[in-house]
N, C-alpha and C positions, 0 to 999 in steps of 0.2 A: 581537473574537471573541465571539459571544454566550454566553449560557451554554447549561450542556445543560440538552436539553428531554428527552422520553421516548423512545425509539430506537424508532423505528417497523421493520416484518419488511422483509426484501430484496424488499421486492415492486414490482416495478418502478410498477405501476399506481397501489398506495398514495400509495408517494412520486411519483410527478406530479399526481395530483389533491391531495393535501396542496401543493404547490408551486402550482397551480395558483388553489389556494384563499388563495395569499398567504403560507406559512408558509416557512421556512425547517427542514428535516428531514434527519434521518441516520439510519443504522442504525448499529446495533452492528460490532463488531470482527468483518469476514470474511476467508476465505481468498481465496488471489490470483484463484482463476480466478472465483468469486462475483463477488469486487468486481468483477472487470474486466470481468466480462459485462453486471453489473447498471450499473455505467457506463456504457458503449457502447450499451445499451438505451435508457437515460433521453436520453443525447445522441441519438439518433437518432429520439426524439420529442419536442424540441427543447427538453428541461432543462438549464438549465447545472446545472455535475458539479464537485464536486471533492473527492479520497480523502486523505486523511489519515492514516500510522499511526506519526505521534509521532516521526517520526527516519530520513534519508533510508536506502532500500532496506528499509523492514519492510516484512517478509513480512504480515502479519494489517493490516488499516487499514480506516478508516471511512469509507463513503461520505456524502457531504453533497450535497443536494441544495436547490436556491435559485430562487426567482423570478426574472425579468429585471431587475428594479428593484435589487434588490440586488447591488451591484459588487464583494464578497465577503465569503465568508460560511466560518467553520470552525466546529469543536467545540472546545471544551476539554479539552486532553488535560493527564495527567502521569502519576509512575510510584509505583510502592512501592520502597523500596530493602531489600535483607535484605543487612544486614553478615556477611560469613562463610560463605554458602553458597557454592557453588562449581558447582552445578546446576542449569540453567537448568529444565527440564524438571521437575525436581523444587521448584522454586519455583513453575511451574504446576499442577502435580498437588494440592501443597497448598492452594492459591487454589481448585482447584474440588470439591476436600471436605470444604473449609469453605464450601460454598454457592454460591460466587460463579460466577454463570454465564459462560460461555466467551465471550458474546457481550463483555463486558467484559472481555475481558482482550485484550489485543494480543502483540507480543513479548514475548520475554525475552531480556535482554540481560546478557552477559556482562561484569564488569570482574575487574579483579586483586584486588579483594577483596569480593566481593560480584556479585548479581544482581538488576537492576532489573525489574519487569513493569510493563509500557504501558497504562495506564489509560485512565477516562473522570475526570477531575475536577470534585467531589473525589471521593478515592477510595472505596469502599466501605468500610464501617465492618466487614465480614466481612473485606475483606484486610489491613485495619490493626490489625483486632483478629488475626491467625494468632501462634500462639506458640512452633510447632515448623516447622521444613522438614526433610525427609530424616531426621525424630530430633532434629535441632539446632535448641536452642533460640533463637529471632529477637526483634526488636526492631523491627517493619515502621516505617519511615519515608519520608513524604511527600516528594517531592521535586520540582522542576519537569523538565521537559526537558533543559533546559541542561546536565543533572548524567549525563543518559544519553547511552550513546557511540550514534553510528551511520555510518552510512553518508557516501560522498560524491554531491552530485549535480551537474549542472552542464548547461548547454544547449550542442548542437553543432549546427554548420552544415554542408555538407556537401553535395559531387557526387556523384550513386551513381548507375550503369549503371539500375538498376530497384528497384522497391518489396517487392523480396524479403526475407522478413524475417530470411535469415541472412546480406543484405547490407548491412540497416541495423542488425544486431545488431553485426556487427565491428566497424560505424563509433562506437556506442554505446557500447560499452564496451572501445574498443580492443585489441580481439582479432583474428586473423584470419577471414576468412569461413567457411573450413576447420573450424576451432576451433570457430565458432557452431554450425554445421553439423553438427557430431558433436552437439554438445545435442540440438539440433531433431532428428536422426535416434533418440536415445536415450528422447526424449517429456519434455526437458524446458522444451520451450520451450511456450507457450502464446499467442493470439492475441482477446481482447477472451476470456478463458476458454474459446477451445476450442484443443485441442492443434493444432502447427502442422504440416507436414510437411515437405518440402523446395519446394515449390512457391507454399507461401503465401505471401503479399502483404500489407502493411499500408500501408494509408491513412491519409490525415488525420481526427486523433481517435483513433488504436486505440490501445490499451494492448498490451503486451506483457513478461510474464513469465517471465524466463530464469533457472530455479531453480539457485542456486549462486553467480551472476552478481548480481541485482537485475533493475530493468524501465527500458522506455524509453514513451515516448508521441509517437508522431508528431503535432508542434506545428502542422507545416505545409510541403503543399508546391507546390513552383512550378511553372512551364513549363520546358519542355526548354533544356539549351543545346544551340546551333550543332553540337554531337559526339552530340547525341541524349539527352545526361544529363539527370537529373532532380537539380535542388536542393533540399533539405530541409533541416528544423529540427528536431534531435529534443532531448527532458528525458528526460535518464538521469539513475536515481538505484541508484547502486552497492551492493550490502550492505554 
């Protein structure tokens, strides 16, 4: 994993001429529908892509974008850990009035004794220097990944009638279509970051974010069987 470099803006055009010029480049910490669009942009003018945020199903994650030469490519993440806070929300509020800009900071994540925030490493000497959260006084320490919880993710294979995507949502996260379907009706499904409706479709490449749930990305998919089905392969990663 290389180290980090300077986080270039969501600009889709930046980062392919930076990639095109041979570099390997990321942005900062963005929300799901940014990432997922600025993603599916770059893939569709033919950057290989890959998002990162520290721990399967974060919500905030960083795009990385890479040359063809290169057969993979991340950023370096880890986390701050505050022993004793209890507030995820309020362990980011603190990180960003002490300075520290949002594009750095990723999740926050919850344990039974304390709250971790998703960095770039190393971490900012602003968030390791913080010496209250919510009033209570803190001890920010370094930690790698390993120490923060998350999500589960896993690849599934799968017959599905059509590309609907509150057909591959049930299959993703093992819920019923039904179930998907209330999301996607409530506006909380999204589709490469545009919201989805009952009707949309996802193709090979799209990301897809089902807030409450986690996302899925369709990996790939095949030709019909013999009953008219379509085979696919989808990477779900669960919150």
């Amino acid at each position: 994993m290389p180290k980090r470099g300077a986080a270039l803006p969501a600009d889709e055009r930046a980062l392919a001429a930076a990639v095109r010029g041979g570099r390997v480049v990321h942005t900062g910490f963005l929300e799901p529908a940014e990432a997922d669009a600025l993603a599916a942009a770059l893939r569709r003018a033919g950057v290989a892509v890959s998002i990162d945020g520290g721990a399967p199903g974060a919500r905030r994650r960083v795009v990385v974008a890479r040359p063809d030469h290169v057969p993979e490519a991340g950023v370096a993440l880890g986390a701050v850990y505050f022993e004793g806070v209890d507030d995820a929300e309020a362990a980011r509020a603190a990180a960003r009035a002490a300075g520290v800009p949002a594009a750095d900071l990723g999740d926050a994540v919850r344990h039974a004794d304390g709250v971790s925030l998703i960095t770039f490493e190393p971490p900012s000497e602003l968030l390791l220097g913080l010496e209250r959260v919510a009033g209570r006084p803190v001890e920010p320490l370094g930690v790698g990944l390993e120490h923060v919880a998350g999500g589960a993710q896993r690849h599934i294979e799968a017959v599905v009638p059509s590309l609907r995507v509150d057909v591959l949502g049930g299959k993703a996260f093992r819920v019923s279509r039904s179930y998907f379907a209330k999301g996607v009706a409530a506006g909380r499904v999204s589709v490469n970051g545009r919201p989805a409706d009952k009707g949309t479709e996802a193709g090979e490449g799209d990301e897809v974010f089902a807030d409450g749930l986690g996302r899925f990305r369709v990996v790939r998919v095949e030709g019909r069987t013999r009953r008219g089905n379509l085979r696919v392969t989808l990477h779900a990663e669960r919150s």
